[in-house]
BABA-48598 format. One line per field, with one value per residue (C-alpha): x, y, z. Coordinates in steps of 0.1 Angstrom, whole numbers. Layout:
<nodes>
c1 <- X|...
c2 <- Y|...
c3 <- Z|...
</nodes>
This chain:
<nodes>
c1 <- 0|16|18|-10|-33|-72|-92|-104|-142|-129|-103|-130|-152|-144|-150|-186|-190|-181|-201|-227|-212|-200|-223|-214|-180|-187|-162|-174|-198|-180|-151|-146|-158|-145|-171|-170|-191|-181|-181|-183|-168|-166|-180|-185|-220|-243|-262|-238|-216|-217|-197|-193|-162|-172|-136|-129|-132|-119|-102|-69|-37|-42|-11|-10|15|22|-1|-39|-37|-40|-39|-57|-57|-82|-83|-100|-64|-56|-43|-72|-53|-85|-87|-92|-130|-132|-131|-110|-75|-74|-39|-32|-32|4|-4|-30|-19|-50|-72|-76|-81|-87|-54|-57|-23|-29|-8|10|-3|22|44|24|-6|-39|-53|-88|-74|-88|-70|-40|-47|-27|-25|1|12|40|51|86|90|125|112|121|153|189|195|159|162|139|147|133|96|69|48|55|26|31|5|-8|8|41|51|64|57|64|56|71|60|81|102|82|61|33|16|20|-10|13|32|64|74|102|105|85|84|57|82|90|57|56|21|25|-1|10|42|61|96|120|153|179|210|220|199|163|143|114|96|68|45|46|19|26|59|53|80|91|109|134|142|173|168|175|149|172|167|184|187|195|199|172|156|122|113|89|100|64|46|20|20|2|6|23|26|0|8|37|36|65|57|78|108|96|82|47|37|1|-3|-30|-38|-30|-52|-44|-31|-10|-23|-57|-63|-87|-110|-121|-123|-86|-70|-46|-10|8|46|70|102|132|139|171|148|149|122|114|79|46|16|-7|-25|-54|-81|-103|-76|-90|-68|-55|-44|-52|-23|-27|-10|-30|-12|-5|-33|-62|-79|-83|-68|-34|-6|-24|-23|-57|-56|-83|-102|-103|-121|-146|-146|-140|-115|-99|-74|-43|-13|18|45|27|1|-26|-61|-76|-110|-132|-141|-180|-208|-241|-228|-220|-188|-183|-180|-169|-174|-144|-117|-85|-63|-69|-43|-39|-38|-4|-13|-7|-37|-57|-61|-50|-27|-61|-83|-84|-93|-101|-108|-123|-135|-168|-196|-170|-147|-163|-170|-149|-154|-130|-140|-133|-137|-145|-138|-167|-151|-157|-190|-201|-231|-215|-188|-190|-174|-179|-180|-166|-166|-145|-138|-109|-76|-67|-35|-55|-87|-63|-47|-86|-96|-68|-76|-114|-104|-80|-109|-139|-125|-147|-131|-136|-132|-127|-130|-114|-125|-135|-160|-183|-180|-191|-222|-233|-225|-247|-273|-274|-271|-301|-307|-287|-258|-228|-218|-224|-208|-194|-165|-163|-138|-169|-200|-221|-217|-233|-259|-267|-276|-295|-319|-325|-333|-302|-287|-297|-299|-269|-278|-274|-244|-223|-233|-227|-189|-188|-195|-233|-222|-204|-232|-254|-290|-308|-290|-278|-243|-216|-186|-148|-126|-121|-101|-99|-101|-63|-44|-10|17|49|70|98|68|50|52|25|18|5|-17|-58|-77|-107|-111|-129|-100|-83|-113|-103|-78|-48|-45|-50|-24|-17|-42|-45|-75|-90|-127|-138|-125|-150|-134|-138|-174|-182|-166|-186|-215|-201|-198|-236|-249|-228|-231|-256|-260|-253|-221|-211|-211|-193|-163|-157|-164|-133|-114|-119|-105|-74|-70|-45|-68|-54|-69|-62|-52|-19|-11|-17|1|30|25|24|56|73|70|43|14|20|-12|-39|-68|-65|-71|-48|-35|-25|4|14|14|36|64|64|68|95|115|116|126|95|91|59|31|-1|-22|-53|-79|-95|-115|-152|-142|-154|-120|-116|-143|-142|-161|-161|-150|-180|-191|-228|-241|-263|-295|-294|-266|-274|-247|-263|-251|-216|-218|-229|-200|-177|-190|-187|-154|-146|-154|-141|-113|-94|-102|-99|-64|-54|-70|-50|-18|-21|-8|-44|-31|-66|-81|-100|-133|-146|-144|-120|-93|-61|-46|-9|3|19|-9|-25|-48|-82|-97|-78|-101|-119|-144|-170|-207|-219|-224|-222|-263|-257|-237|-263|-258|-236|-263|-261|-222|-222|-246|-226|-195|-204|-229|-196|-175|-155|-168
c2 <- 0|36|61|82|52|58|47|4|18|48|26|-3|20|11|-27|-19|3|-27|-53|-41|-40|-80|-93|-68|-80|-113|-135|-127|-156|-188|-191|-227|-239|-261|-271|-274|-274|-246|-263|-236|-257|-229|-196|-167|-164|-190|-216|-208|-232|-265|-253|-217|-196|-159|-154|-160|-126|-119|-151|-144|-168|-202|-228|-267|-268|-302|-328|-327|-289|-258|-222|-193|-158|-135|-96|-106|-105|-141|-168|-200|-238|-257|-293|-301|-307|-274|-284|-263|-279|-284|-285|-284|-252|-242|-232|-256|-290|-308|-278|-284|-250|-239|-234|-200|-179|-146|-124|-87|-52|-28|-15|9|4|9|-22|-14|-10|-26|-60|-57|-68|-101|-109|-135|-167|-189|-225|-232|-270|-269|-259|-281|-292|-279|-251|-243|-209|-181|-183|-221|-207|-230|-202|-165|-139|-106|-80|-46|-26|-33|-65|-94|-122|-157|-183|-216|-243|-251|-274|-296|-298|-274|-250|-212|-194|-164|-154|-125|-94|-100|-73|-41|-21|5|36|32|31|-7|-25|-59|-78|-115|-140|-171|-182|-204|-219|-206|-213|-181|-204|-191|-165|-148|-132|-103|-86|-47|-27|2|7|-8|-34|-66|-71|-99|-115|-139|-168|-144|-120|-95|-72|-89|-63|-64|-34|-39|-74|-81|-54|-54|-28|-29|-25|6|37|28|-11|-25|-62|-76|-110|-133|-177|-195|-224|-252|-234|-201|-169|-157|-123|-103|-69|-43|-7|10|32|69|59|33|11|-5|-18|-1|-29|-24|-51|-54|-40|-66|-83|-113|-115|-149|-141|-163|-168|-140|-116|-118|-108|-138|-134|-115|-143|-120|-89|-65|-86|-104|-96|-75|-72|-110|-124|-155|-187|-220|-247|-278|-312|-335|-357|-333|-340|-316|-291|-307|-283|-253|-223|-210|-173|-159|-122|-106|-83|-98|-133|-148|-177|-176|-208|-201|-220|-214|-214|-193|-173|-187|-181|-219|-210|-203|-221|-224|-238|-253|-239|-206|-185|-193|-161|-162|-125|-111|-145|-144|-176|-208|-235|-271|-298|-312|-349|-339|-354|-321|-318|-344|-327|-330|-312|-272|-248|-213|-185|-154|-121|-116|-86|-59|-81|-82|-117|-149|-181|-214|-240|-265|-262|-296|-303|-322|-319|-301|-289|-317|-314|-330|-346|-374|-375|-394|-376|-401|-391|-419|-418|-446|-442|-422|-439|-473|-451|-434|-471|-482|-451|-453|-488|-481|-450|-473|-500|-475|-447|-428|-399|-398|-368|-377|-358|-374|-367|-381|-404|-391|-356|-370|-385|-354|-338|-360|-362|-320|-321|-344|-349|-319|-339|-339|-372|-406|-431|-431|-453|-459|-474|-490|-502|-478|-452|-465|-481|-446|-435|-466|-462|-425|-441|-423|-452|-467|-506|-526|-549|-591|-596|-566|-582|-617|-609|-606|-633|-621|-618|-585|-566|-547|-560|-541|-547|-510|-511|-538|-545|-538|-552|-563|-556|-571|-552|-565|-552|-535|-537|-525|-558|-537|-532|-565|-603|-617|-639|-613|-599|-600|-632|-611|-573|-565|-568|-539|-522|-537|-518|-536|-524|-481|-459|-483|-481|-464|-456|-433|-431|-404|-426|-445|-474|-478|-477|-510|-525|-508|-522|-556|-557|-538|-569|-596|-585|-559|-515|-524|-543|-523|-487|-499|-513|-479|-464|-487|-478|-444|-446|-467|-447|-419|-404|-400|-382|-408|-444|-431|-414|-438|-468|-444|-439|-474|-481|-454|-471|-433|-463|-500|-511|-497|-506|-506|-523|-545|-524|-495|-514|-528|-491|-478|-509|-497|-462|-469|-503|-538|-527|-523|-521|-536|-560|-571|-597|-612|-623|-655|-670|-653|-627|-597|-578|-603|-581|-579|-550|-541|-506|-507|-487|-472|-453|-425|-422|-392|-395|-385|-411|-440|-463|-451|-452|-487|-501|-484|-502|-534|-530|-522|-557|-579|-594|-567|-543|-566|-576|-536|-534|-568|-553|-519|-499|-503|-535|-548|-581|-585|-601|-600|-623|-647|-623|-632|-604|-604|-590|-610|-608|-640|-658|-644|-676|-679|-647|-662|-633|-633|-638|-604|-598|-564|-564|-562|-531|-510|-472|-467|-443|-463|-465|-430|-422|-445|-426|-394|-409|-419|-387|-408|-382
c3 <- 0|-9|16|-5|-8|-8|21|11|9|-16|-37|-44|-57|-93|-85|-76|-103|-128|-112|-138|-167|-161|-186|-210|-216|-225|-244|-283|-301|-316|-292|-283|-247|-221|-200|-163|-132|-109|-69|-44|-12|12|14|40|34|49|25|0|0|20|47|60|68|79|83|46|31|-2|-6|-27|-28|-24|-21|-14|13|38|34|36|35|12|25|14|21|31|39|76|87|85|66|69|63|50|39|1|9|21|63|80|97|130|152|189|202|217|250|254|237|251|230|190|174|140|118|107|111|122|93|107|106|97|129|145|132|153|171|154|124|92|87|61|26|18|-19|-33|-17|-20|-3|6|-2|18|50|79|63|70|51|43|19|35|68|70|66|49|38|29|18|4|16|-5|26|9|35|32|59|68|90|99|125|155|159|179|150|167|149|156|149|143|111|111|92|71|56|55|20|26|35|-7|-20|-26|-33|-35|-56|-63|-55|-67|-59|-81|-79|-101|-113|-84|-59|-43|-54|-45|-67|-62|-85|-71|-87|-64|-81|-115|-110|-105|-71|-67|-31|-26|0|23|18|4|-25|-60|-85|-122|-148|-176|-157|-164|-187|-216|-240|-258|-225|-231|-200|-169|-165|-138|-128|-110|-107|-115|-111|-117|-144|-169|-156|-163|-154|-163|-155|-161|-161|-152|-161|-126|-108|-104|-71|-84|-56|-75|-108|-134|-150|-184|-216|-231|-201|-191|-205|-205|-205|-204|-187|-181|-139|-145|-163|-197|-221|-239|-255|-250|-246|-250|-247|-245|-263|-235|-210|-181|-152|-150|-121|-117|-137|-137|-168|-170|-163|-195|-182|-184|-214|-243|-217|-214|-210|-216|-201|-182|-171|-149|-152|-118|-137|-151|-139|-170|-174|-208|-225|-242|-258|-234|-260|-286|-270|-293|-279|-275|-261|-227|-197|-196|-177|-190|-224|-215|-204|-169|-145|-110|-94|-79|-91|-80|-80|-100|-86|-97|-66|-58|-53|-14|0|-3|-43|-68|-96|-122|-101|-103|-71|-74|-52|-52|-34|-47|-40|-47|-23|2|8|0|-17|-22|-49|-70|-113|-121|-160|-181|-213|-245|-259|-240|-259|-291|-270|-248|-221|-191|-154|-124|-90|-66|-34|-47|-47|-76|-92|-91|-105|-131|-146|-150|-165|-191|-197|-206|-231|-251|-249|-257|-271|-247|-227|-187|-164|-130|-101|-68|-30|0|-5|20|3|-28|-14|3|-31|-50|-28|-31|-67|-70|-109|-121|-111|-136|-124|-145|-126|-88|-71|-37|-11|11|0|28|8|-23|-2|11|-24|-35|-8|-17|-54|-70|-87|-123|-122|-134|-165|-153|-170|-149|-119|-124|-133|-90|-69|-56|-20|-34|-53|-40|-28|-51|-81|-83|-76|-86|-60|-75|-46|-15|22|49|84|101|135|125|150|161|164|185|212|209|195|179|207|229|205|207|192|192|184|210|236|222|243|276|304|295|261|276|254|233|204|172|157|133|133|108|82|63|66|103|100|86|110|137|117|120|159|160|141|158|195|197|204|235|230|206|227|256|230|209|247|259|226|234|263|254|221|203|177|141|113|85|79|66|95|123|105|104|138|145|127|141|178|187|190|197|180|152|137|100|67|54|22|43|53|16|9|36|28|-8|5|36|16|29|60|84|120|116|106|103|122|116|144|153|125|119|145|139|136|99|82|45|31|-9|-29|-58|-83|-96|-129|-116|-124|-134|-164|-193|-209|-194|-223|-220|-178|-182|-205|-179|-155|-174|-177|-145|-133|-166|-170|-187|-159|-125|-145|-136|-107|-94|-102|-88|-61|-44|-26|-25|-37|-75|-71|-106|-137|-117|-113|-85|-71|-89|-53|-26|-1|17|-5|-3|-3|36|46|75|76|104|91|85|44|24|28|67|66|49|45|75|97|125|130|119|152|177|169|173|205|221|212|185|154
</nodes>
């Protein structure tokens, strides 16, 4: 922010004034169209999103950072850490490790600013993938912001591995007029740098690991580059450096909106000019930068820029600027009031590298939204393409999907998330869902949808590929795979001697402090079924009440059999692949394993991933073959030899892994048709403070 900047309620005043004129600069007739389905996942005004945030107010940057999180910021003074569903994280609070608190980092006012003062205005973000290592560039912090008050931040997590709630000045650029719009950092051949798009000055500023000013006679300069535009952004992408431009505001601290008022410059990571990608034309002040992965469909590798100024989101060739079309929705241009990032997912347990997250500060930025674009395809119309959700894992998802499109010649779009999410999703979109065909890990969750008559019948010869102890009941779903519920163990702590016959020991005294367990994954909850319909409600609250008490609580499956390997828990409750996964992650060398329970004990429960063609698709023929596949030979043949771990159970298929034989599974008596939709687990847990 410069020293002469106008008061926030006096410099917005030309966003208002263009929220009218929106529709009036729409993308001309005959562009081509991308179609997607815009996926608001949090908002900060009630009913308008699934979940509500009222502290996320103009919601600008967003960054994947450590596992299971991506960060946003918002001008409500803070920087919010939210899961990819949209759920905010929450860590141990410092003072208080027994209290959970919401992870949103408190980001610095400018020294001597008023206590009432309105919150600073943090733009760009960027993650520090070194952080926690020796030698970490920028001071060792995980995330740095860049505010319009001409600061730059950063925050780091302590040692300990707590997280401050806290982040620090590191260096304060407002006394020269600096308005900081946008960040990205890159290593160069000089090591680290930090790059920041100041509007205030018309420049771009350049940061070594240090956080000290790099400067360079003539760097980053675009000789064509009309009066009045300064940069406004700036991403680091293939090894290069993209920076838009915006017409500046006679303050030099806001940007004036207008059709055609916007650049595109590709500079090299020392500075040079290297090509102009584009500009004026349906440019209007562009912020937001995203390039599509290679495995994105008919969007592969190209380069989608966003409008802040008029919402639209506009395609373009990254090497030669050529204008490749619009994202749309429904058939038309696709506008988001008030966009600001698009970011692809990092495959980091928050967003899958395929799936695209925007954010944006809508109603003249003054409230906030975080979403997911969800790509259908192109003209979808005259196109076919089919829409999966799954709630699968998404390499063993991605090997059948590629399998099917060499088969069918069809195109899929996929869009991954917690299963749970996707139900609630579908059940909310009703028959305006975009979704032909859904894949889960547990069979509850299609169950859950075939008794709310969702799901389109699955034709005799689908279903009789499966054993029919692993379809559904109705005939509306078709089971995949199977696991098998298992105890992992630390063998430093304990031999296999002196573990439990019977699952329901782990709840007794003698096992207090020494159980892992993760009960908001779906996976736990069939087995909860189990013991309902074995022993009884009764029987089945005082065992999660016992676990309870004898438990560490972990947010995933991933986590806690970490945790149990590292020696932090001696014993957790898992399914069997979990394991297979972390050997193939750690090498040979474990410090755990895997027992089974007494046979038909209710601890050996085998439960099904399956798949369903909604009723509502409007590809039904298509969903269908998909679904055929999915269970012949061909199809169970990938799934066998995947990563997944788990066991085929269609067309005859063996798993190619080295797990015990299937056919030595001795599973208790309780069948897919006794675990139902999952309610009643789902109201234990949270009746005995598990959920």
């Amino acid at each position: 922010m410069s020293l002469y900047r106008l008061p926030r309620s006096l410099s917005r005043l030309g966003t208002i004034l263009t929220l009218g004129l929106l529709s009036a600069c729409s993308p001309p007739p005959g562009n081509k169209l991308f179609d997607f389905k815009e996926l608001d996942l949090t908002s900060s005004v009630a009913a308008a999103a699934p979940r509500q945030d009222a502290a996320l107010l103009d919601a600008w940057g967003l960054e994947f950072g450590d596992p299971g999180r991506v960060w946003v910021n918002t001008n409500s003074g803070v920087s919010i850490v939210y899961q990819g569903t949209g759920e905010v994280v929450q860590v141990k609070e410092v003072a208080r490790p027994a209290k959970k608190v919401d992870l949103k980092v408190r980001l610095p006012a400018l020294p001597g600013a008023a206590v009432n003062a309105v919150p600073p205005t943090y733009t760009g973000l960027v993650f520090n993938p070194l952080h926690g290592q020796k030698d970490s560039p920028f001071q060792g912090d995980a995330f740095i912001f860049v505010s319009e008050d001409g600061v730059v931040a950063g925050w780091r997590p302590l040692a300990n591995g707590e997280d401050p709630l806290q982040a620090s000045i590191r260096r304060n650029d407002n006394p020269a007029g600096a308005v900081y719009k946008g960040a990205t950092s890159a290593l160069t051949s000089s090591g680290w740098r930090l790059y920041v798009a100041n509007f205030g000055q018309g420049e771009l500023d350049v940061f070594d690991a240090a956080y000290q000013p790099v400067k360079s006679d003539g760097a980053f300069t675009d000789p064509q580059l009309p009066f009045g535009y300064a940069p406004f952004n700036v991403k680091a992408l293939g090894g290069e450096l993209f920076v838009t431009y915006a017409k500046q505001s006679l303050d030099k601290a806001n940007d004036v909106r207008g059709l055609g008022n916007g650049y595109l410059d590709v500079y090299s990571l020392d500075g040079k000019f290297l090509r102009r990608l584009a500009g004026g034309g349906l440019l209007n002040s562009p912020w937001g930068l995203a390039l599509a992965p290679k495995n994105y469909g008919p969007l592969s590798g190209q380069l989608l820029v966003g409008n802040f100024g008029d919402g639209y989101i506009h395609v373009y060739n990254p090497a030669n600027g050529d204008f490749e079309g619009t994202v749309a929705e429904n058939g038309h241009p696709l506008q988001i009031d008030g966009l600001w990032a698009l970011t692809f997912g990092s495959d980091n347990g928050a967003g899958a590298s395929n799936q695209l997250f925007f954010t944006a500060g809508p109603s003249a930025e003054s409230q906030g939204v975080f979403g997911q674009l969800l790509q259908l395809g192109v003209n979808v119309a005259a196109n076919l393409v089919l829409t999966v959700y799954s709630g699968q894992h998404q390499q063993t998802v991605d090997s059948l999907v590629e399998g099917f499109e060499k088969q069918s010649g069809v195109k899929v779009s996929v869009r991954s998330d917690d299963e749970g999410v996707l139900t609630n999703q579908i059940v909310e979109e009703g028959a305006h869902s975009p979704a032909d065909v859904f894949i889960t890990e547990n069979s509850p969750a299609l169950e859950s949808l075939g008794a709310k008559n969702l799901l389109a019948p699955v034709p005799g010869a689908t279903l009789s590929a499966v054993p029919s102890a692993y379809d559904s009941p109705r005939g509306d779903w078709v089971g995949l795979s199977a696991r098998v519920s298992a105890l992992v163990y630390n063998t430093a702590a304990l031999k296999e001697s002196a573990l439990p016959a019977d699952v329901l020991d782990l709840a007794k005294p003698a096992w207090k402090g020494k159980v892992g367990l993760a009960p908001s994954e779906t996976d736990f909850q069939p087995l909860v079924t189990a013991v309902v319909k074995l022993f009884g409600q009764a029987a089945a609250f005082q065992w999660l009440t016992g676990l309870k008490a004898n438990s560490e609580i972990y947010p995933d499956n991933e986590t806690l059999v970490a945790a149990v390997n590292s020696g932090q828990s001696a014993v957790g409750l898992i399914n069997h692949y979990y394991w297979y996964r972390l050997r193939d992650e750690t090498g040979p060398v474990m410090h755990s394993a895997l027992h089974y329970y007494a046979p038909q004990d209710a601890g050996n429960l085998v439960d099904v991933s399956g798949a369903a063609v909604l009723k509502s698709s409007l590809h039904q023929d298509a969903a269908q073959k998909f679904l055929a596949y999915l269970v012949s030979r061909e199809g169970q043949t990938v799934l066998a030899g995947s990563e997944s771990y788990e066991y085929p159970i269609g067309s005859g298929v063996k798993t190619a892994k080295a797990l015990p034989p299937f056919e030595q599974v001795k599973a208790p008596r309780v069948g897919v048709s006794d675990l139902g939709d999952g309610a009643a687990a789902l109201a234990l847990l949270r009746q005995v403070g598990l959920l």
